[in-house]
C-alpha positions as CSV (number, residue, x, y, z in Angstrom):
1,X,-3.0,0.9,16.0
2,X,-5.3,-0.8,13.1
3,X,-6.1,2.0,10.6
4,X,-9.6,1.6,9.0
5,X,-9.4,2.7,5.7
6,X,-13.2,3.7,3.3
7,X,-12.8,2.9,-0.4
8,X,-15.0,4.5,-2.6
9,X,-15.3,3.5,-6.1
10,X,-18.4,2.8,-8.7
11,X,-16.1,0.1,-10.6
12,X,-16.3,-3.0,-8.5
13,X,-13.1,-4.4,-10.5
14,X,-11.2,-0.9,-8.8
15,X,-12.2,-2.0,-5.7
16,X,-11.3,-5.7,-5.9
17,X,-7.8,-4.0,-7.3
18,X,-7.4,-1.9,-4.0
19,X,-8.9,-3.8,-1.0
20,X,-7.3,-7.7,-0.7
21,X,-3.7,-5.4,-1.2
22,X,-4.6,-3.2,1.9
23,X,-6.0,-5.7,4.2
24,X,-2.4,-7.4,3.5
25,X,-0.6,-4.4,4.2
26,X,-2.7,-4.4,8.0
27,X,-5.1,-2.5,7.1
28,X,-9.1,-2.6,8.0
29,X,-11.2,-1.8,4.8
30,X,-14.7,-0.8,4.7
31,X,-16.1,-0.2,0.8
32,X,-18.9,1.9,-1.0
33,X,-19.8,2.6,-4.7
34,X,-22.2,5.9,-4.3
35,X,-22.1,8.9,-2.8
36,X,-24.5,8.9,-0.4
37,X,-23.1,4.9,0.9
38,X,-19.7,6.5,1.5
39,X,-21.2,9.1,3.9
40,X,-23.1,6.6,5.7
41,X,-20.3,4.4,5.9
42,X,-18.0,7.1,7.2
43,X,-20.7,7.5,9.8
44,X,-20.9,4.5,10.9
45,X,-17.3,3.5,10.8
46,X,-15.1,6.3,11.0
47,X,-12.4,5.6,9.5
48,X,-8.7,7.0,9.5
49,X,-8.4,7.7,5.6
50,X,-11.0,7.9,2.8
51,X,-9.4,6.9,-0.6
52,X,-12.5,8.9,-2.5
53,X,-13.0,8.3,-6.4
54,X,-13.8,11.6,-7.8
55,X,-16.8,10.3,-10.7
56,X,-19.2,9.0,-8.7
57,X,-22.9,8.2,-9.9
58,X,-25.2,11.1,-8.5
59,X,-23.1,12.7,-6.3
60,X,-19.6,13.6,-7.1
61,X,-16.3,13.0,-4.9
62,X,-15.7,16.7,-4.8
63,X,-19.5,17.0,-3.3
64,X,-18.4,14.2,-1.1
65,X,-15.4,15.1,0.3
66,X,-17.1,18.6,1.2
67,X,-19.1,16.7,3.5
68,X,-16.3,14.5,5.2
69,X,-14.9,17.6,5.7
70,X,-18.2,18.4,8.1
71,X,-18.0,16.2,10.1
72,X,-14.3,14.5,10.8
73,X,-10.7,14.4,10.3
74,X,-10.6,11.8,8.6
75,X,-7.5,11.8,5.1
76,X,-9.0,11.9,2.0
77,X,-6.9,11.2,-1.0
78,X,-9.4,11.6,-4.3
79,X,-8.9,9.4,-7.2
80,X,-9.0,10.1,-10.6
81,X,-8.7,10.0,-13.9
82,X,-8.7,13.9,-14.6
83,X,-5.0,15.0,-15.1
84,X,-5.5,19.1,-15.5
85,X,-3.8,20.7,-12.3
86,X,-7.1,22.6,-12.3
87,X,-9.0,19.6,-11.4
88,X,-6.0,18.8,-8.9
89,X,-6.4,22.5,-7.0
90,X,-10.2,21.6,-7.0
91,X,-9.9,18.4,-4.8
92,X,-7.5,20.2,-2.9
93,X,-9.7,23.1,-2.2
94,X,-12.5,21.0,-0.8
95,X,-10.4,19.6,1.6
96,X,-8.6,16.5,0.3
97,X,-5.1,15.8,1.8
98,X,-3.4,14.0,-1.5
99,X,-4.3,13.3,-5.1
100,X,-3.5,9.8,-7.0
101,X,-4.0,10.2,-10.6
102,X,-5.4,6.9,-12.4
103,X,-3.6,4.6,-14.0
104,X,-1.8,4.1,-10.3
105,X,0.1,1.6,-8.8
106,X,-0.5,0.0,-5.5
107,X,2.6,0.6,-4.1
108,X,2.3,4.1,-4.6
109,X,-1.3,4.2,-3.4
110,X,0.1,2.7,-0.2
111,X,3.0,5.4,0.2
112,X,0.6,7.8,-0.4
113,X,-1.9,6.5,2.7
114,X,1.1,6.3,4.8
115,X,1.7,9.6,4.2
116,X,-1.0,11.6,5.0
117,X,-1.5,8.8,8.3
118,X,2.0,10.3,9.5
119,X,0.5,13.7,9.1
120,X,-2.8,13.2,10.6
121,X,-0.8,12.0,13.6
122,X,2.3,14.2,13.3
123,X,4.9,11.9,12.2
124,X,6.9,13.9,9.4
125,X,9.7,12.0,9.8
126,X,11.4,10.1,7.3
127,X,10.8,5.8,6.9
128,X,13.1,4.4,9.6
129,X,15.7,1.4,9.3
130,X,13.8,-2.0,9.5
131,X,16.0,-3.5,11.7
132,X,15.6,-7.9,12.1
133,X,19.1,-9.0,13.8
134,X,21.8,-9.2,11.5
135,X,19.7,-7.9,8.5
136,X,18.7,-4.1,7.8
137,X,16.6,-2.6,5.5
138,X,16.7,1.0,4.6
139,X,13.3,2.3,3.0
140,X,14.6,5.7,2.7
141,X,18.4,4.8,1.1
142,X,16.8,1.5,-0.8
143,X,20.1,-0.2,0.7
144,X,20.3,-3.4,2.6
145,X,22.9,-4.7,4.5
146,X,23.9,-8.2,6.9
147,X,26.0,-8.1,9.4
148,X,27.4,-4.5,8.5
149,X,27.7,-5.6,5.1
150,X,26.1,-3.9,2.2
151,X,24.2,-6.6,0.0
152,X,23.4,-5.3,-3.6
153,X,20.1,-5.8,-4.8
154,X,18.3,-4.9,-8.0
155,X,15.4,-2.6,-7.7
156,X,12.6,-5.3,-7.7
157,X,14.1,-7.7,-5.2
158,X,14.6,-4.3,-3.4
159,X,11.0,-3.8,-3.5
160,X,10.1,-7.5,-3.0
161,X,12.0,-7.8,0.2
162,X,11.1,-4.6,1.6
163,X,7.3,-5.4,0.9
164,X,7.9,-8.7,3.2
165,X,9.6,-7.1,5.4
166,X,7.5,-4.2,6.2
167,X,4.7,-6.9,7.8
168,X,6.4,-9.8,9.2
169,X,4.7,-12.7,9.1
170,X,2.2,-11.5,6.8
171,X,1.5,-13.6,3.8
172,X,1.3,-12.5,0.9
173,X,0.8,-14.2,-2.6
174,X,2.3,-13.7,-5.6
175,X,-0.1,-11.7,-6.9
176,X,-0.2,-9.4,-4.4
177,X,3.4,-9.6,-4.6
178,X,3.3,-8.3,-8.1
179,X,0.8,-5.8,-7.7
180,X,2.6,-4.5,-4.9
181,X,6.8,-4.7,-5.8
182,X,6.6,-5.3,-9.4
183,X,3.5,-2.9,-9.6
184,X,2.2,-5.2,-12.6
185,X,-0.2,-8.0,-12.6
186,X,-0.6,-8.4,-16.3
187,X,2.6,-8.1,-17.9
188,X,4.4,-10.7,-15.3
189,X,3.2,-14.3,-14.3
190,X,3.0,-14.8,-11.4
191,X,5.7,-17.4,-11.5
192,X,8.1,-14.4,-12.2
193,X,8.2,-14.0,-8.4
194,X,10.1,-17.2,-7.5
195,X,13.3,-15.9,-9.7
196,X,13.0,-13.2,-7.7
197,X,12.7,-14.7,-4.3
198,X,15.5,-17.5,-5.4
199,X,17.8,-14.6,-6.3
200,X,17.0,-12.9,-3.1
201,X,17.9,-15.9,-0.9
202,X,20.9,-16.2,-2.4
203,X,22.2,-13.3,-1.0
204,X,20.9,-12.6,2.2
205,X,19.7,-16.1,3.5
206,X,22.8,-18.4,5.4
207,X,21.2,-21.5,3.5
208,X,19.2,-20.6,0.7
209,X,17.8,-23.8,0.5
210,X,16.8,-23.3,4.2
211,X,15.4,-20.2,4.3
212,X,15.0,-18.4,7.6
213,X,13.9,-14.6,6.4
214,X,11.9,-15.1,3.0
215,X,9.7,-17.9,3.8
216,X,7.6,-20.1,1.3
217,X,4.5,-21.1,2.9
218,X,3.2,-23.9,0.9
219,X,0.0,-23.5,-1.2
220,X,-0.3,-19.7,-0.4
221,X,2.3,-17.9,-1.3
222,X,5.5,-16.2,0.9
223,X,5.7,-14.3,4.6
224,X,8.8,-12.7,6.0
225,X,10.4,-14.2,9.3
226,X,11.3,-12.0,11.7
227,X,14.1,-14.0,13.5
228,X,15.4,-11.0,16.0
Protein backbone atom coordinates (compact mmCIF):
# COMPACT_ATOMS: atom_id res chain seq x y z
CA UNK A 1 0.00 0.00 0.00
CA UNK A 2 1.36 3.64 -1.16
CA UNK A 3 0.88 5.91 1.93
CA UNK A 4 0.01 9.53 0.98
CA UNK A 5 1.55 11.70 3.21
CA UNK A 6 0.27 16.10 3.63
CA UNK A 7 3.21 18.33 4.47
CA UNK A 8 2.41 21.45 6.00
CA UNK A 9 4.92 24.12 6.36
CA UNK A 10 4.96 28.12 5.66
CA UNK A 11 9.00 27.79 4.84
CA UNK A 12 9.17 26.58 1.40
CA UNK A 13 13.06 25.63 2.01
CA UNK A 14 11.28 23.07 5.09
CA UNK A 15 9.34 21.66 2.59
CA UNK A 16 11.92 21.16 -0.19
CA UNK A 17 13.94 19.58 3.02
CA UNK A 18 11.14 16.94 3.66
CA UNK A 19 9.35 16.04 0.42
CA UNK A 20 12.20 14.69 -2.43
CA UNK A 21 13.43 12.45 0.91
CA UNK A 22 9.83 10.85 1.35
CA UNK A 23 8.94 10.35 -2.22
CA UNK A 24 12.34 8.22 -2.08
CA UNK A 25 11.45 6.45 0.83
CA UNK A 26 7.87 5.30 -1.37
CA UNK A 27 6.00 7.62 -0.30
CA UNK A 28 3.06 9.96 -2.09
CA UNK A 29 3.43 13.66 -0.93
CA UNK A 30 0.92 16.28 -1.28
CA UNK A 31 2.11 19.98 0.28
CA UNK A 32 0.46 23.13 1.76
CA UNK A 33 1.83 26.41 3.40
CA UNK A 34 -1.56 27.77 5.30
CA UNK A 35 -3.97 26.71 7.33
CA UNK A 36 -6.84 26.71 5.49
CA UNK A 37 -4.73 24.88 2.11
CA UNK A 38 -3.89 21.98 4.47
CA UNK A 39 -7.64 21.40 5.24
CA UNK A 40 -8.56 21.55 1.78
CA UNK A 41 -5.91 19.44 0.72
CA UNK A 42 -6.75 16.82 3.32
CA UNK A 43 -10.14 16.95 1.74
CA UNK A 44 -9.33 16.44 -1.30
CA UNK A 45 -6.65 13.85 -0.80
CA UNK A 46 -6.98 12.11 2.25
CA UNK A 47 -4.02 11.21 3.23
CA UNK A 48 -2.54 8.50 5.63
CA UNK A 49 -0.39 10.97 7.86
CA UNK A 50 -0.28 14.79 8.25
CA UNK A 51 3.21 15.98 9.20
CA UNK A 52 1.53 19.51 10.51
CA UNK A 53 4.00 22.58 11.40
CA UNK A 54 2.66 24.11 14.41
CA UNK A 55 3.26 28.30 13.40
CA UNK A 56 1.34 28.69 10.62
CA UNK A 57 0.32 32.15 9.16
CA UNK A 58 -3.43 32.82 10.26
CA UNK A 59 -4.37 29.77 11.49
CA UNK A 60 -2.30 27.75 13.84
CA UNK A 61 -1.33 23.88 13.63
CA UNK A 62 -2.97 23.31 16.93
CA UNK A 63 -6.33 25.03 15.32
CA UNK A 64 -5.57 22.74 12.52
CA UNK A 65 -5.05 19.60 13.77
CA UNK A 66 -8.49 20.13 15.80
CA UNK A 67 -10.08 20.08 12.58
CA UNK A 68 -8.38 16.93 11.08
CA UNK A 69 -9.40 15.51 14.03
CA UNK A 70 -13.25 16.19 12.64
CA UNK A 71 -13.19 14.73 10.07
CA UNK A 72 -10.56 11.59 9.58
CA UNK A 73 -8.11 9.33 10.95
CA UNK A 74 -5.63 10.51 9.44
CA UNK A 75 -1.62 10.59 11.89
CA UNK A 76 -0.67 13.85 12.68
CA UNK A 77 2.74 14.42 13.89
CA UNK A 78 3.12 18.52 14.64
CA UNK A 79 6.28 20.11 14.08
CA UNK A 80 8.00 22.54 15.96
CA UNK A 81 10.24 24.66 17.20
CA UNK A 82 8.71 25.08 20.78
CA UNK A 83 10.62 22.72 23.25
CA UNK A 84 8.39 23.34 26.71
CA UNK A 85 6.68 19.85 27.46
CA UNK A 86 3.69 22.21 27.88
CA UNK A 87 3.57 22.97 24.37
CA UNK A 88 4.18 19.16 23.78
CA UNK A 89 0.92 18.03 26.05
CA UNK A 90 -0.90 20.77 23.90
CA UNK A 91 -0.38 19.09 20.45
CA UNK A 92 -1.08 16.01 22.15
CA UNK A 93 -4.34 17.09 23.53
CA UNK A 94 -5.79 18.23 20.26
CA UNK A 95 -5.28 15.08 18.91
CA UNK A 96 -1.74 14.70 17.33
CA UNK A 97 -0.28 11.11 17.40
CA UNK A 98 3.68 12.21 17.69
CA UNK A 99 5.81 15.32 18.20
CA UNK A 100 9.23 16.10 16.23
CA UNK A 101 10.90 18.97 17.78
CA UNK A 102 12.88 21.26 15.18
CA UNK A 103 16.16 21.04 14.39
CA UNK A 104 15.25 17.21 13.21
CA UNK A 105 16.76 14.84 11.15
CA UNK A 106 15.12 13.00 8.33
CA UNK A 107 15.89 9.79 9.39
CA UNK A 108 14.11 10.35 12.45
CA UNK A 109 11.20 12.10 10.86
CA UNK A 110 10.87 8.91 8.82
CA UNK A 111 10.92 6.44 11.95
CA UNK A 112 8.56 8.60 13.40
CA UNK A 113 5.91 8.31 10.29
CA UNK A 114 6.44 4.67 10.33
CA UNK A 115 5.51 4.56 13.60
CA UNK A 116 2.37 6.02 14.00
CA UNK A 117 1.51 4.07 10.24
CA UNK A 118 2.10 0.75 12.26
CA UNK A 119 -0.34 2.01 14.81
CA UNK A 120 -2.98 3.41 12.60
CA UNK A 121 -3.01 -0.08 11.10
CA UNK A 122 -2.05 -2.16 14.25
CA UNK A 123 1.34 -3.27 13.65
CA UNK A 124 3.17 -2.74 17.08
CA UNK A 125 5.57 -5.08 16.31
CA UNK A 126 9.08 -4.56 16.26
CA UNK A 127 11.20 -3.77 12.50
CA UNK A 128 11.67 -7.34 11.08
CA UNK A 129 14.98 -8.91 9.55
CA UNK A 130 15.47 -7.71 5.85
CA UNK A 131 16.22 -10.80 4.50
CA UNK A 132 18.02 -10.67 0.51
CA UNK A 133 19.60 -14.42 0.12
CA UNK A 134 22.77 -14.80 1.78
CA UNK A 135 22.65 -11.19 3.34
CA UNK A 136 20.46 -10.05 6.47
CA UNK A 137 19.91 -6.89 7.90
CA UNK A 138 18.61 -6.43 11.37
CA UNK A 139 16.93 -2.85 11.91
CA UNK A 140 16.11 -3.60 15.37
CA UNK A 141 19.80 -5.26 16.55
CA UNK A 142 21.77 -2.79 13.84
CA UNK A 143 23.69 -6.19 12.98
CA UNK A 144 24.29 -7.55 9.60
CA UNK A 145 25.36 -10.85 8.69
CA UNK A 146 26.23 -13.09 5.15
CA UNK A 147 25.93 -16.36 4.99
CA UNK A 148 25.47 -16.77 8.96
CA UNK A 149 28.27 -14.66 9.33
CA UNK A 150 28.29 -11.53 11.38
CA UNK A 151 29.87 -8.56 9.29
CA UNK A 152 30.94 -5.51 11.43
CA UNK A 153 29.98 -2.34 10.30
CA UNK A 154 30.42 1.20 11.71
CA UNK A 155 27.25 3.03 12.54
CA UNK A 156 27.10 5.08 9.23
CA UNK A 157 27.70 2.32 6.76
CA UNK A 158 25.06 0.68 9.18
CA UNK A 159 22.73 3.38 8.41
CA UNK A 160 23.81 3.75 4.67
CA UNK A 161 23.19 0.11 3.85
CA UNK A 162 20.02 -0.21 5.76
CA UNK A 163 18.73 3.01 4.00
CA UNK A 164 19.34 1.00 0.48
CA UNK A 165 18.14 -1.71 1.67
CA UNK A 166 14.89 -0.77 3.06
CA UNK A 167 13.67 0.14 -0.84
CA UNK A 168 15.35 -2.03 -3.23
CA UNK A 169 15.86 -0.74 -6.32
CA UNK A 170 15.21 2.74 -5.29
CA UNK A 171 17.69 5.33 -6.12
CA UNK A 172 18.82 7.45 -4.20
CA UNK A 173 21.55 10.17 -4.51
CA UNK A 174 24.01 11.21 -2.40
CA UNK A 175 22.32 13.82 -1.01
CA UNK A 176 19.51 12.12 0.01
CA UNK A 177 21.94 9.62 1.11
CA UNK A 178 23.35 12.16 3.57
CA UNK A 179 20.26 13.70 4.70
CA UNK A 180 19.00 10.40 5.35
CA UNK A 181 22.06 7.98 7.00
CA UNK A 182 24.51 10.60 7.81
CA UNK A 183 21.61 12.95 8.79
CA UNK A 184 23.79 16.02 7.57
CA UNK A 185 23.88 17.72 4.27
CA UNK A 186 26.09 20.61 5.22
CA UNK A 187 28.79 19.42 7.23
CA UNK A 188 29.63 16.33 4.63
CA UNK A 189 30.21 16.57 0.73
CA UNK A 190 28.52 14.69 -0.83
CA UNK A 191 31.53 12.79 -2.03
CA UNK A 192 31.83 11.52 1.64
CA UNK A 193 29.36 8.91 0.55
CA UNK A 194 31.61 6.94 -1.90
CA UNK A 195 34.18 6.12 1.15
CA UNK A 196 31.40 4.90 2.68
CA UNK A 197 29.87 2.80 -0.08
CA UNK A 198 33.70 1.53 -1.02
CA UNK A 199 34.11 0.45 2.54
CA UNK A 200 30.79 -1.18 2.56
CA UNK A 201 31.50 -3.27 -0.58
CA UNK A 202 34.37 -4.44 0.81
CA UNK A 203 32.75 -6.43 3.25
CA UNK A 204 29.67 -7.66 2.14
CA UNK A 205 29.95 -7.62 -1.79
CA UNK A 206 31.84 -11.16 -3.35
CA UNK A 207 33.67 -8.67 -5.82
CA UNK A 208 33.75 -5.26 -4.69
CA UNK A 209 34.67 -4.10 -7.89
CA UNK A 210 31.59 -5.93 -9.23
CA UNK A 211 29.06 -5.03 -7.09
CA UNK A 212 25.82 -7.05 -7.02
CA UNK A 213 23.95 -5.44 -3.62
CA UNK A 214 25.11 -1.67 -3.53
CA UNK A 215 24.80 -0.55 -6.96
CA UNK A 216 26.18 2.64 -8.59
CA UNK A 217 23.92 3.85 -11.20
CA UNK A 218 25.85 6.17 -13.21
CA UNK A 219 25.01 9.93 -13.22
CA UNK A 220 22.38 9.52 -10.35
CA UNK A 221 23.54 8.29 -7.64
CA UNK A 222 23.20 4.39 -5.90
CA UNK A 223 20.08 1.69 -5.59
CA UNK A 224 20.20 -1.52 -3.63
CA UNK A 225 19.89 -4.90 -5.64
CA UNK A 226 17.81 -7.27 -4.40
CA UNK A 227 19.39 -10.52 -5.77
CA UNK A 228 17.09 -13.23 -3.77
Amino acid sequence: MTHTLLLVDDEDKVLEFMEPFLQAEGYTTVTARTGQEALAKAREFKPSLVVLDWMLPGMNGLDVCRELRKTGPAGIIMVTARTEEADKVAGLEVGADDYITKPFSLRELSARIRSVLRRLNGHENPAQTLQYGELAISEAECRVWKRGQEIQLTPTEFKLLLTLAARPGIVYSRLQLLQSALEDDILNDERTVDAHISRIRRKIEDDPSHPVWVQTVYGFGYRFGDRS
